[in-house]
C-alpha positions in Angstrom: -23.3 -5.3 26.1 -20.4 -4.5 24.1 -18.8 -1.0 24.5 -19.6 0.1 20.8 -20.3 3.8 19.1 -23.4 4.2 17.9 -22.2 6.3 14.9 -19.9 3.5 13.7 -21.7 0.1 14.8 -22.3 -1.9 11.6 -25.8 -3.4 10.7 -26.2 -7.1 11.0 -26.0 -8.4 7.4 -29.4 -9.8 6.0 -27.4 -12.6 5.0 -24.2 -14.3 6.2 -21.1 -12.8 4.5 -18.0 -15.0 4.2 -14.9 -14.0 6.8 -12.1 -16.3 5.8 -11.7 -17.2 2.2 -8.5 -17.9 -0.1 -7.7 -14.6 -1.0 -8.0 -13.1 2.5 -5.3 -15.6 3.4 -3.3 -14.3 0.6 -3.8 -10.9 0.9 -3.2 -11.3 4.8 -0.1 -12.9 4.8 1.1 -10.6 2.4 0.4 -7.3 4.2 1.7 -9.2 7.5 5.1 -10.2 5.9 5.0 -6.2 4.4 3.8 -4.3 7.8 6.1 -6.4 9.7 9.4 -5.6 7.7 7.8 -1.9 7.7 7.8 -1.9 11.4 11.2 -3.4 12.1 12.7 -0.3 10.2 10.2 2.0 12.6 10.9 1.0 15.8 14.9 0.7 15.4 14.8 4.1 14.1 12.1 5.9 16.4 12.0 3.7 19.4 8.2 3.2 19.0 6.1 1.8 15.8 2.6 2.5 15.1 -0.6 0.2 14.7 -0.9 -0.8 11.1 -4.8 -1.5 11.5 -6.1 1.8 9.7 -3.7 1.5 6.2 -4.3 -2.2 6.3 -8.1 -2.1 6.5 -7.8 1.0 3.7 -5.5 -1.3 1.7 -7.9 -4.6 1.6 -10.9 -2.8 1.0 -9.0 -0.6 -2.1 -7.7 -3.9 -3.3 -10.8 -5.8 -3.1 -12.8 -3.5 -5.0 -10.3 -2.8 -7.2 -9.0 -6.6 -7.9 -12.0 -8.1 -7.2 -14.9 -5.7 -8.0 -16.6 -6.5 -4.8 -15.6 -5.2 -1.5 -16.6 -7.2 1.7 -16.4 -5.6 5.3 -16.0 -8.9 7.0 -13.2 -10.0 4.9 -11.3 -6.7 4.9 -11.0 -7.3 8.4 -10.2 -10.7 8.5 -7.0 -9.2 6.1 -6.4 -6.1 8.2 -6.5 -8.2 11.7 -3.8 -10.7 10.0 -1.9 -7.6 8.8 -1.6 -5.8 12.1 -0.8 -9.1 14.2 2.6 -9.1 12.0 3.3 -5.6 12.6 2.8 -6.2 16.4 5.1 -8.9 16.1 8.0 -6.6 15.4 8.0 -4.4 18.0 8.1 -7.6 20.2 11.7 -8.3 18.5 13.0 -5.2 17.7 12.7 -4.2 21.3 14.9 -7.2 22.6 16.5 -9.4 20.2 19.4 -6.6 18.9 20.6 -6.7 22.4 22.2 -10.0 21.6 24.1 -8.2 19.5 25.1 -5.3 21.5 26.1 -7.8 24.8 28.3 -9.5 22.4 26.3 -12.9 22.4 25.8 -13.3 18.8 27.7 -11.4 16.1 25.1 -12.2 13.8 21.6 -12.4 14.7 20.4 -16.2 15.0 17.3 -17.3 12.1 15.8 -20.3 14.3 16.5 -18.5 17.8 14.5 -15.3 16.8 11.7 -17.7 15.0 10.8 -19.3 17.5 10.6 -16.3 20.1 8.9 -14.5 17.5 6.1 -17.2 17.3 6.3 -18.5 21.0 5.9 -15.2 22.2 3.3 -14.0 19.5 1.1 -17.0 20.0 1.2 -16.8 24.0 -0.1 -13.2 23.3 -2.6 -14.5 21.6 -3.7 -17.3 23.7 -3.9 -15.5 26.8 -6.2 -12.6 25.2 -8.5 -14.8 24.2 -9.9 -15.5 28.0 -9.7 -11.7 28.4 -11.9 -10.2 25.7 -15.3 -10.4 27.6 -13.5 -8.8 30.3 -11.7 -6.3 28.3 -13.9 -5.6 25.0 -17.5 -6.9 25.6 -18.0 -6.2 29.5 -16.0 -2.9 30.0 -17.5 0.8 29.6 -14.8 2.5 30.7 -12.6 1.5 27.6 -13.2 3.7 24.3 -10.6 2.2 21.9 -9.9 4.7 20.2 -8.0 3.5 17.2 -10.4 0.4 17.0 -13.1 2.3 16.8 -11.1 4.3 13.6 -10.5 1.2 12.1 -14.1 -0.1 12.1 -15.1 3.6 11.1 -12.7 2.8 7.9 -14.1 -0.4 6.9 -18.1 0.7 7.6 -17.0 3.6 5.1 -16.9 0.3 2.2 -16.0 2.2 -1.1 -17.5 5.3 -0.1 -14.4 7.1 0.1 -11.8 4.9 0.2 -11.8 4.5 -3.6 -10.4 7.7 -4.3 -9.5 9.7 -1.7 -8.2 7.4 0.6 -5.6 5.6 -2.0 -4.6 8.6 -2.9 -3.7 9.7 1.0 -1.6 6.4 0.6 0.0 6.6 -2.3 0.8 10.3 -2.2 2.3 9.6 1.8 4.0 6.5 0.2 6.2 8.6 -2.6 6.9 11.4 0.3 8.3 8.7 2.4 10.4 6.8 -0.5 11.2 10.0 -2.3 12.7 11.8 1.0 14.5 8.5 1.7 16.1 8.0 -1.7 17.5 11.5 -1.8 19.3 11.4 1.9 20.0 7.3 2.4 20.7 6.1 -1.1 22.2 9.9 -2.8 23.2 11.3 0.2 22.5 15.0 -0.9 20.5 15.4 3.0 21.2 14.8 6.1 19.7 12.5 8.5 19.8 15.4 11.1 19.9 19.1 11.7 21.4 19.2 15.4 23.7 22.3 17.1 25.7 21.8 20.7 27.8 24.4 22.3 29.7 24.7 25.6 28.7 27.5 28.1 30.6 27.8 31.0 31.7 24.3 30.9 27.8 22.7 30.5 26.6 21.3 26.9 23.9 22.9 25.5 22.2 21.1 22.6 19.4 21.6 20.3 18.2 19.3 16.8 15.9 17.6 14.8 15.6 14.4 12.4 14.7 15.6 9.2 12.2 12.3 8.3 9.0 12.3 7.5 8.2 9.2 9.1 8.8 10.9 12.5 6.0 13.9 11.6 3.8 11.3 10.7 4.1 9.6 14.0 3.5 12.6 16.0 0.4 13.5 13.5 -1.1 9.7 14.6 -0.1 10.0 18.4 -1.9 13.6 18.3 -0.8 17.0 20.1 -1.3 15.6 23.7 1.1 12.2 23.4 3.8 14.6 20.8 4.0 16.9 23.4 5.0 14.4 26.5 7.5 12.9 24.4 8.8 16.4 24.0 9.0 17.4 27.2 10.7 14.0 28.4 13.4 14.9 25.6 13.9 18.6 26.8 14.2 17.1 30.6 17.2 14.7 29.5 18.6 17.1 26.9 17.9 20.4 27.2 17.8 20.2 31.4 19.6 17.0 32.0 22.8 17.0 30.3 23.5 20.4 31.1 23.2 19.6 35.1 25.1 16.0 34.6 28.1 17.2 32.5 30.4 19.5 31.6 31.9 20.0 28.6 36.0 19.4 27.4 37.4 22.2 25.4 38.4 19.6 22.7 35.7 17.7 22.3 32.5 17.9 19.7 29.5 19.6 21.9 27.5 17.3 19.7 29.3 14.0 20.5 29.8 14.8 24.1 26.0 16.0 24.7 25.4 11.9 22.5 27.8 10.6 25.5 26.4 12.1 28.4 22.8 10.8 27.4 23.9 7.2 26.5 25.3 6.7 29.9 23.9 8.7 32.1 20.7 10.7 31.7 18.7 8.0 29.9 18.8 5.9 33.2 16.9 8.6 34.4 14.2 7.7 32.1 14.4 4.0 33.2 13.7 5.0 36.9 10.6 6.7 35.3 9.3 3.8 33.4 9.7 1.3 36.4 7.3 3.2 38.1 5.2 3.2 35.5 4.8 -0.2 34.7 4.0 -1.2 38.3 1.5 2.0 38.2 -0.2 0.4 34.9 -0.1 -3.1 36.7 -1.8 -1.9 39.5 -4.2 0.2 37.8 -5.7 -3.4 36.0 -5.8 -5.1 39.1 -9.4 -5.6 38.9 -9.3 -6.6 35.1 -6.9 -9.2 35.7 -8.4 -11.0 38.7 -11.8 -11.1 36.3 -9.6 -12.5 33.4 -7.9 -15.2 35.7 -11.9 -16.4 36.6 -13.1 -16.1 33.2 -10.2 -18.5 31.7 -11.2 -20.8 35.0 -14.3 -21.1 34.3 -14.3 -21.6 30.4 -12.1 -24.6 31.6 -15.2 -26.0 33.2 -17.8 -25.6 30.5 -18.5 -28.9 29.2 -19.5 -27.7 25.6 -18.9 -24.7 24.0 -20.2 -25.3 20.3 -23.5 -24.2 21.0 -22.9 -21.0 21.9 -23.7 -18.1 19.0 -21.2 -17.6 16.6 -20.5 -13.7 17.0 -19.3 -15.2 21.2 -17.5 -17.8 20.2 -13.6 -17.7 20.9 -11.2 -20.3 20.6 -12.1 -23.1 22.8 -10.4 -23.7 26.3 -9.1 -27.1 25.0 -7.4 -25.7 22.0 -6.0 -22.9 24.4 -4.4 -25.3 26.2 -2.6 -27.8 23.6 -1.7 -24.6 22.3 -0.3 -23.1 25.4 1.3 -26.4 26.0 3.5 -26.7 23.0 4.3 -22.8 23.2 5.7 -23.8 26.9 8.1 -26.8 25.2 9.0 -24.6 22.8 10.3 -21.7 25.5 11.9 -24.5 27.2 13.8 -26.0 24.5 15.0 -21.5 23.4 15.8 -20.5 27.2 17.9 -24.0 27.3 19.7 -23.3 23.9 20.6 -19.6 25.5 22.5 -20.8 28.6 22.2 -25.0 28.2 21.8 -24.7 32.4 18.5 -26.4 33.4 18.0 -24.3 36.6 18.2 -21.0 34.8 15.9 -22.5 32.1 13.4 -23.9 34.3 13.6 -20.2 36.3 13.1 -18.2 33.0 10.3 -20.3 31.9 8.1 -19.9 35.1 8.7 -16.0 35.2 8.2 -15.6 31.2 4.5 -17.5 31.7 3.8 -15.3 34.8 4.8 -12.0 33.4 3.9 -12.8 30.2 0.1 -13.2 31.6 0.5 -10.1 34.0 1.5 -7.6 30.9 -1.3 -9.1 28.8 -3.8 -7.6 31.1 -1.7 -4.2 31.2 -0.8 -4.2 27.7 -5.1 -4.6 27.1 -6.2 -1.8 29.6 -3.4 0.9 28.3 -4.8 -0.5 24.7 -8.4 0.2 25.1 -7.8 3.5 26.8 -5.3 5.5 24.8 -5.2 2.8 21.7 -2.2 0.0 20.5 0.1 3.2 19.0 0.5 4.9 22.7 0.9 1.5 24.6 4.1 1.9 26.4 5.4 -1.7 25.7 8.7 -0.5 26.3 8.3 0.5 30.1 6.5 -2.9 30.7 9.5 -4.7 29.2 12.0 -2.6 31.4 10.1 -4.1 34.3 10.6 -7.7 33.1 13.9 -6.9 32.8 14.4 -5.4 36.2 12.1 -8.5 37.9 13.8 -11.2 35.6 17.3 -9.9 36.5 16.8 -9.6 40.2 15.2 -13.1 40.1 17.9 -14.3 38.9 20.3 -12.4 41.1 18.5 -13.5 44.1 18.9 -17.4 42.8 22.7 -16.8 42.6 22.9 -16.5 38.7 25.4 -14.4 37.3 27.5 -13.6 34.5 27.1 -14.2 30.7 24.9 -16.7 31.4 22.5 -14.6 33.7 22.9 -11.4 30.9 21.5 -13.9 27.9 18.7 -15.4 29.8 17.4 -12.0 31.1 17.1 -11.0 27.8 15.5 -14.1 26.4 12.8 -13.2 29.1 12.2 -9.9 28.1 11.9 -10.9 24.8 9.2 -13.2 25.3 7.6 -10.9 27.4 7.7 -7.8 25.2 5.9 -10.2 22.2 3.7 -11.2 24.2 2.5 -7.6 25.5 3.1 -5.9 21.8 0.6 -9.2 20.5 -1.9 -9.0 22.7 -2.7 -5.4 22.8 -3.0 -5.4 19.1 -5.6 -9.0 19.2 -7.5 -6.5 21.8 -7.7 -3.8 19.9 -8.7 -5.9 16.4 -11.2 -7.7 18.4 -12.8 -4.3 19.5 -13.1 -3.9 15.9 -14.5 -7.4 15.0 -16.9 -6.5 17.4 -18.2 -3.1 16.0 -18.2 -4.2 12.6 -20.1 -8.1 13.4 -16.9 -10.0 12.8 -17.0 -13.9 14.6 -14.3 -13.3 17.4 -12.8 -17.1 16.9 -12.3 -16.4 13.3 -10.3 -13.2 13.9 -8.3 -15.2 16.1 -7.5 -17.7 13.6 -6.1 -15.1 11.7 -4.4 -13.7 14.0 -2.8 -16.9 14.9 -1.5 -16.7 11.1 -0.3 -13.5 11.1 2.3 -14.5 14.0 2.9 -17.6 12.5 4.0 -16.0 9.0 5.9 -13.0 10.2 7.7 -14.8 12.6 9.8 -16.5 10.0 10.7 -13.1 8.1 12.0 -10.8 11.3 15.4 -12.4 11.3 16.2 -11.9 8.0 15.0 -8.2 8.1 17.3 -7.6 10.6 20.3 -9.0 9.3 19.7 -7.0 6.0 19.5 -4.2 8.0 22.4 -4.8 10.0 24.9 -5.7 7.6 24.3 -3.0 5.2 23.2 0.4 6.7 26.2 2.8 7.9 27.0 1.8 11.6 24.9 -1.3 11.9 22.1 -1.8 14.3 23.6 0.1 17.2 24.5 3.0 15.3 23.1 6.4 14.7 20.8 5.6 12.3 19.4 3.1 13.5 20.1 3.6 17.3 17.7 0.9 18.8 17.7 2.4 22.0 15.1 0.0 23.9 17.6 -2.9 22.9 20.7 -0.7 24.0 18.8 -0.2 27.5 18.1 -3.9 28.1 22.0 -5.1 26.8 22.8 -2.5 30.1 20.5 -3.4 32.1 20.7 -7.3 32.0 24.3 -6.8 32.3 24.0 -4.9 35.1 22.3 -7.4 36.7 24.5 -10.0 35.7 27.7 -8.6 37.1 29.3 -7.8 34.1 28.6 -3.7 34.1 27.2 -1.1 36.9 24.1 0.3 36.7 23.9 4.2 37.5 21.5 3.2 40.6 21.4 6.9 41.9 20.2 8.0 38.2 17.6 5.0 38.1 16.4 6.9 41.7 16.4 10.1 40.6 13.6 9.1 37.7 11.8 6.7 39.6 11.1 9.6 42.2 10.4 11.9 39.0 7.9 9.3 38.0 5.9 9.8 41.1 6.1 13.7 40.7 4.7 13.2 37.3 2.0 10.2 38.4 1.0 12.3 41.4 0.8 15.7 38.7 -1.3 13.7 36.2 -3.7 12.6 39.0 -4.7 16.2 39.8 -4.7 16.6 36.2 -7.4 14.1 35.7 -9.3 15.3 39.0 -9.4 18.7 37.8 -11.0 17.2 34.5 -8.6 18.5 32.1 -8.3 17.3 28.5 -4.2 17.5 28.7 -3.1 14.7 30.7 0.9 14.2 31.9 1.1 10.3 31.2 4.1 9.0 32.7 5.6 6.8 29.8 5.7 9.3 26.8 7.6 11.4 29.0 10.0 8.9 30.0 10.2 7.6 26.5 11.5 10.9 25.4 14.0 10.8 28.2 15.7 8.1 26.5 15.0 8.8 23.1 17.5 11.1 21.2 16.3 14.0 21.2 16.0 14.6 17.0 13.3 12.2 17.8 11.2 14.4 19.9 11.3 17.7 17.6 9.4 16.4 14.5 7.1 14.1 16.6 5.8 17.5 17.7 5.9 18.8 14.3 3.7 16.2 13.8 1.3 16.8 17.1 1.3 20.4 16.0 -0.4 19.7 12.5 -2.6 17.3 13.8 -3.7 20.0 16.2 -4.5 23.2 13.7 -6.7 21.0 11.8 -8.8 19.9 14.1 -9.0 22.6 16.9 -12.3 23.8 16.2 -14.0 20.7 15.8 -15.6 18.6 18.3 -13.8 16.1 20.3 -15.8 12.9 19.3 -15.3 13.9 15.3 -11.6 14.3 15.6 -10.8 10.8 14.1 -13.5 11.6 10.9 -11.6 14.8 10.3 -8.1 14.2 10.5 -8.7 10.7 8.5 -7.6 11.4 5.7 -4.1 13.1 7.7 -4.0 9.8 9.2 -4.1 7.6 5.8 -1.3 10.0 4.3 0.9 9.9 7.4 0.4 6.1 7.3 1.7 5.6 3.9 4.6 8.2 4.7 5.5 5.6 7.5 5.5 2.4 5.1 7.1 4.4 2.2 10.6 5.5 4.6 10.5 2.3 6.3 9.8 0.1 3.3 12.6 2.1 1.0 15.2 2.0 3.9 14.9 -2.0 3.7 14.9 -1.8 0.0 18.4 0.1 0.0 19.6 -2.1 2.9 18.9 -4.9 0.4 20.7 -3.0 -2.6 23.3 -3.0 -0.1 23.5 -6.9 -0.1 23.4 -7.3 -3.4 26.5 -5.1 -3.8 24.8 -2.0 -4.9 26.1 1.0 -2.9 24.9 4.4 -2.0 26.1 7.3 -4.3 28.1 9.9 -2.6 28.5 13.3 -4.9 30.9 14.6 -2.4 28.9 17.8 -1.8 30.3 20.7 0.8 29.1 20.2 4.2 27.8 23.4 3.7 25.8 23.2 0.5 24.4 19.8 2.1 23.2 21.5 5.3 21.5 23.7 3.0 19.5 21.3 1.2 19.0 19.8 4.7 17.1 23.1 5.9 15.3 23.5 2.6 13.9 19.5 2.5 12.9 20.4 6.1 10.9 23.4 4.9 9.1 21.2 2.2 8.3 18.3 4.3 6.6 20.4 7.1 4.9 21.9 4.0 3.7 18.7 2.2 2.1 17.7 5.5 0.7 20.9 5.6 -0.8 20.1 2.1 -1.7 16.4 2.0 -3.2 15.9 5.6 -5.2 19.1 5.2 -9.4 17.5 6.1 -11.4 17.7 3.1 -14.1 20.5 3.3 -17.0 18.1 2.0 -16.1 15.3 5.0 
């Protein structure tokens, strides 16, 4: 029996509705190619991105009744699960690819390189789902998708209330995001921060906060519980951390100094902690996996599979394999390009395959229990790293050569982990709302296939035309700074801080062995291990308005029961998810102004008049979240 809730299960339609047509193809390519540019701008910003599922179901179904005059729940779906496979798609990149940059590899990111681990990795995500969803979606109780779930509550809700309400949420979180992003990127009359250091008896003590509303949105999705891990891992590296690990110089800037210590020192702390998480998450789906390797076996033996029922069927073994097989060419002929060494490229294909596989399962549990937004694909990529580093250590591989290929395997492996958890998590709502599992793939399959080809180009817009590059302080894109350290490490050419990498990876176990009495004892807060080592090496203006964020989320649904918290804060959710695309869409849009020789305006305003119109767009953001994610009394 499929795991589904009652109060959202859809009823079996009289008669057969079409899934796939020509203008779900459209629209779905469409929102992929917009989601995934969207999501590149996220997750070099804020170090995590969010599922797009929710604002793209909202989007099809408002666009279908409004362009079309008659909204279908099976095609909205088709158009969302094509959507959100895009956005998935970029976290897989984002994560990985700029550390080419940063290691010195490439000075400008390479088109058919990142195309082709864009769709290798994407499609491998894909392929090695597919064996897993009875194990994962159909045959498992324990899992409650949570966001899938939301998403199938979204498209069962038709026209009800999407109509009005819900596009106005959208549009409304759309102009907060653009307008708040005009007024600081392109005018420069904000700042991007509000952040304070000082130096007590020779320790840094630091304090700040982004002011962007993209970041109080994401804490308002993640919810109170996953806001305030985050903060706590930020005030254990900044407010705790940097204090203990450094002192401060007379004539330096608190601020810049408290930026230093972090980059090279306390963040390592957080990848101790997110080693031991990911072999925690792997062993916790030990079971899961085991049942996926049998299922995949013995679909492999089935001599037919057309005459099983249409709402079972998944792509068939056969196709799995041709697929599989030209993805694993395809690897070969990337790794070989990196390093043009056949050893190392027949080494980083095997452990890509066998990681890739091993993260799928992991990447599906974490999915189905605290949904795709939470899943901490950035501590399972820290373990390929680490394994695919040693590995190559242990084989005698070193240098330049040993740096790129580490990273090529961590790229592979993070798309393959951010793809698959998302094809879990839309097949949990293909399932709810009757959808035919092998056409959701298909689509799926079309989503990676589309936004592979437009993540390179987004990147280099980006980082040739925003202040400091990718790297910088706007766009930070600390995973990829983590990795370019970490495969260089391992290659010989730096040193990691091995004490510091100790230091977390025994602060992980405090935390795993606290969240275990937590869950004994039965209590709703949990400590998860990888939000709180996420905001270890996050910057710390990340962590203050994710809270914000939590916080809101929080007041508004307090009183209300547990299993109607996604009903209530909907239309929060909707709001927050156009805030998202609005900053993120705008910031590409300005990088692309950029390009086409159109600069930002600079009115030379006093520091101190801009810090006051800092402060006061602070005050008015909180505020307009206050407003516009407020539940409506007659939900």
């Amino acid at each position: 029996m499929s795991n589904t809730n009652p109060s959202t299960a859809a009823e079996a339609p009289k008669t057969p509705l079409p899934e796939i047509t020509l203008r779900v193809i459209v629209l779905g390519i469409i929102l992929s190619v917009v989601m995934g540019a969207a999501n590149v701008y996220v997750g070099l910003k804020a170090g995590m991105t969010v599922s797009a599922s929710i604002p793209a179901a909202v989007m099809s179904m408002l666009l279908f009744r409004y362009l079309f005059r008659k909204p279908n729940i099976l095609e909205a779906n088709q158009v969302q699960t094509c959507a959100s496979a895009g956005e998935s798609l970029a976290a897989g990149i984002i994560f990985t690819m700029p550390a080419m940059i940063l290691i010195g590899h490439w000075e400008s990111f390479d088109y058919w390189t990142i195309t082709l681990v864009a769709f290798t990795g994407g499609m491998l995500g894909i392929l090695f789902m597919i064996p897993m969803r009875r194990v994962f979606v159909v045959n498992n109780e324990d899992l409650k998708y949570p966001e899938g779930i939301a998403c199938a509550a979204v498209l069962n809700a038709g026209g009800q209330e999407s109509d009005a309400s819900a596009g106005r949420s959208l549009i409304f979180g759309g102009i907060l995001g653009a307008l708040v992003k005009v007024v600081g990127g392109f005018f420069s009359l904000i700042n991007g921060s509000l952040e304070t250091a000082t130096v007590v008896n020779s320790r840094i003590l630091y304090f700040g906060g982004d002011i962007s509303p993209m970041l109080i949105a994401v804490g308002f999705i993640v919810r109170l519980n996953v806001a305030i891990l985050i903060f706590i891992g930020g005030a254990l590296a900044w407010l705790i951390g940097i204090p203990l690990l450094g002192g401060g110089l007379a004539d330096g800037n608190p601020v810049d100094q408290a930026y230093g210590i972090w980059s090279t020192q306390m963040r390592y702390v957080g990848v101790g902690a997110m080693v031991v998480g990911g072999f925690s998450a792997l062993i916790a789906v030990r079971k899961g996996l085991l049942a996926a390797v049998l299922n995949l076996w013995h679909g492999f033996q089935k001599k037919t599979e057309t005459t099983e029922n249409l709402s079972q069927r998944d792509i068939p073994s056969w196709a799995i394999l041709a697929l599989g097989s030209i993805c694993i060419a395809l690897l070969a002929v990337v790794n070989f390009s990196f390093t043009n060494n056949a050893g190392i490229t027949l080494l980083s294909t095997t452990v890509m395959l066998v990681m890739g596989f091993f993260f799928t399962a992991v990447a599906s549990y974490i999915v189905g229990l605290v949904g795709n937004s939470n899943s901490p694909v950035s501590g399972m990529t820290i373990t390929a790293v680490l394994v695919a580093g040693g590995l190559l250590y242990l084989f005698n591989y070193t240098g330049a050569e040993a740096a790129v290929a580490t990273l090529g395997i961590a790229a592979i492996v993070c798309c393959v982990a951010c793809t698959s958890g998302d094809v879990c998590n839309d097949l949990k709502t293909g399932s709810i709302v009757g959808a035919s599992p092998f056409r959701q793939q298909i689509m799926q399959i079309l989503g990676v296939f589309v936004a592979a080809f437009v993540m390179a180009p987004i990147l280099t817009l980006l980082h040739e035309n925003t202040p400091g590059g990718i790297g910088g302080k706007e766009l930070s894109a600390p995973q990829a700074g983590l990795f370019a350290s970490l495969a260089e490490g391992f290659s010989g050419k730096g040193e990691l801080p091995w004490n510091l990498i100790g230091i977390g990876a025994g602060l992980g176990i405090v935390i795993l062995v606290i969240d275990e009495y937590l869950k004994r004892q039965k209590f709703k807060f949990r400590a998860h291990l990888m939000p709180i080592a996420v905001g270890m090496y996050l910057p710390f203006g990340l962590a203050t308005p994710i809270l914000i964020g939590g916080l809101i989320a929080y007041f508004y649904s307090r009183n209300i029961p547990e299993k109607d918290h996604e009903e209530t804060l909907h239309r929060g959710v909707l709001f927050s998810s156009g805030v998202i695309a609005g900053e993120a869409l705008t910031a590409v849009g300005i990088a692309g102004l950029a390009a086409w020789g159109i600069q930002a305006l600079d009115f030379n305003l006093s520091s101190g008049t801009v810090t006051l119109l800092t402060g006061l767009a602070a005050i008015a953001i909180v505020v307009a979240f206050s407003l516009f994610t407020r539940p409506q009394k007659n939900r």
